[in-house]
C-alpha positions as CSV (number, residue, x, y, z in Angstrom):
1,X,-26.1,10.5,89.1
2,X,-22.9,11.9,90.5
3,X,-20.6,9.8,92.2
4,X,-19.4,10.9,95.5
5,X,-16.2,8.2,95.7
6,X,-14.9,10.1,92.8
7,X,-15.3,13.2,94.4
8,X,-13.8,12.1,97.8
9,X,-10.6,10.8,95.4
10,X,-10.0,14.0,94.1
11,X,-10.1,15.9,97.2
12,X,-7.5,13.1,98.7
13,X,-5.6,13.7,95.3
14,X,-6.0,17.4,96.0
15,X,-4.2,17.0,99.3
16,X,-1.2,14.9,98.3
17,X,-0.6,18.1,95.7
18,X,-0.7,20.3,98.5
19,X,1.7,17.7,100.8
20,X,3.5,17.3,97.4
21,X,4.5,21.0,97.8
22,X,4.9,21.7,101.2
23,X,6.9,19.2,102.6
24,X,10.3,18.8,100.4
25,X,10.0,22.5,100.7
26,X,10.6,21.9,104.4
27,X,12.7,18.7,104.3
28,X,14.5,19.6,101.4
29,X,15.1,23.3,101.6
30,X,18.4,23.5,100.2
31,X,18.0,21.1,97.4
32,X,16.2,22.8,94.4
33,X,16.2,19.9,92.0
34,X,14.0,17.3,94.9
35,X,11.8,20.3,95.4
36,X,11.5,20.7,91.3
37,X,10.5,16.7,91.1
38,X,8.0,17.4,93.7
39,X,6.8,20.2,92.5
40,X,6.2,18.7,88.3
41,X,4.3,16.1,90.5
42,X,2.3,18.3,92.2
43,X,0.9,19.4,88.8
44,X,0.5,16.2,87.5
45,X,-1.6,15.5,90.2
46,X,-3.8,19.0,89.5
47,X,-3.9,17.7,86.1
48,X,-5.3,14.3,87.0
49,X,-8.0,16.2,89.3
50,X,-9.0,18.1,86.8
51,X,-9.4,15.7,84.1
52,X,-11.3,13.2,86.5
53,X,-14.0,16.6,87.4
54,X,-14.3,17.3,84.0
55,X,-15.0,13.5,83.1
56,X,-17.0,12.5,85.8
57,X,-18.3,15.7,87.7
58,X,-20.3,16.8,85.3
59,X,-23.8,18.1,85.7
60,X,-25.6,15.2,84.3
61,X,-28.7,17.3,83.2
62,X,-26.9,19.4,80.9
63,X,-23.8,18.2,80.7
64,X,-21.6,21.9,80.7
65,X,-21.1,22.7,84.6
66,X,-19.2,20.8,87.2
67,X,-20.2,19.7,90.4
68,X,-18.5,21.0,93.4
69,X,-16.5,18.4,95.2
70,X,-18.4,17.3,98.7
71,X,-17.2,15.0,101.1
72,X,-20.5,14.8,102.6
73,X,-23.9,15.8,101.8
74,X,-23.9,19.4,103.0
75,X,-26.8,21.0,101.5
76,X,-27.8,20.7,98.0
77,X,-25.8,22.3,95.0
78,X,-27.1,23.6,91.7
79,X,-25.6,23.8,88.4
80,X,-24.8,27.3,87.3
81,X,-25.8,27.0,83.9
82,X,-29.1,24.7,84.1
83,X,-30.5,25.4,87.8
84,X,-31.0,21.7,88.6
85,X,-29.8,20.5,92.0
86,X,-26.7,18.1,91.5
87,X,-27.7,14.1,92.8
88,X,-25.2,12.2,94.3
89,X,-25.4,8.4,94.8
90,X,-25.2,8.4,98.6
């Protein structure tokens, strides 16, 4: 079973990166090194959401695809390489 509190944590994670990138780009704009530092964090952060899909988002009937990140329950998913529907725990 899939958790869904790990999903909504990388979709919050997902949107710091984003925030990460856009706004020292606008406070910062004449500074390259503070927009540098933001963006090496911005990666890490990619890095830590993809490592946290890959650990925990698997398909847990085969074990090779990934389940797609859902907020809420909005309709049900299947896993591209076995066909069974992905469960989340609520």
């Amino acid at each position: 079973m899939l958790s869904r509190n790990k999903a909504r944590m990388c979709i919050v994670v997902d949107i710091l990166a984003v925030f990460c990138l856009i706004i020292p780009r606008v406070l910062y704009a004449g500074s390259p090194e503070i927009y540098l530092f933001w963006a090496y964090t911005a990666v890490g952060l990619t890095v830590i959401i993809l490592i946290i899909s890959l650990i925990y988002q698997r398909c847990p009937n085969c074990g090779k695809g990934t389940a797609p990140l859902q907020w809420w329950k909005n309709g049900t998913k299947h896993c591209k390489k076995c066909g069974k529907p992905f469960v989340y725990d609520k």
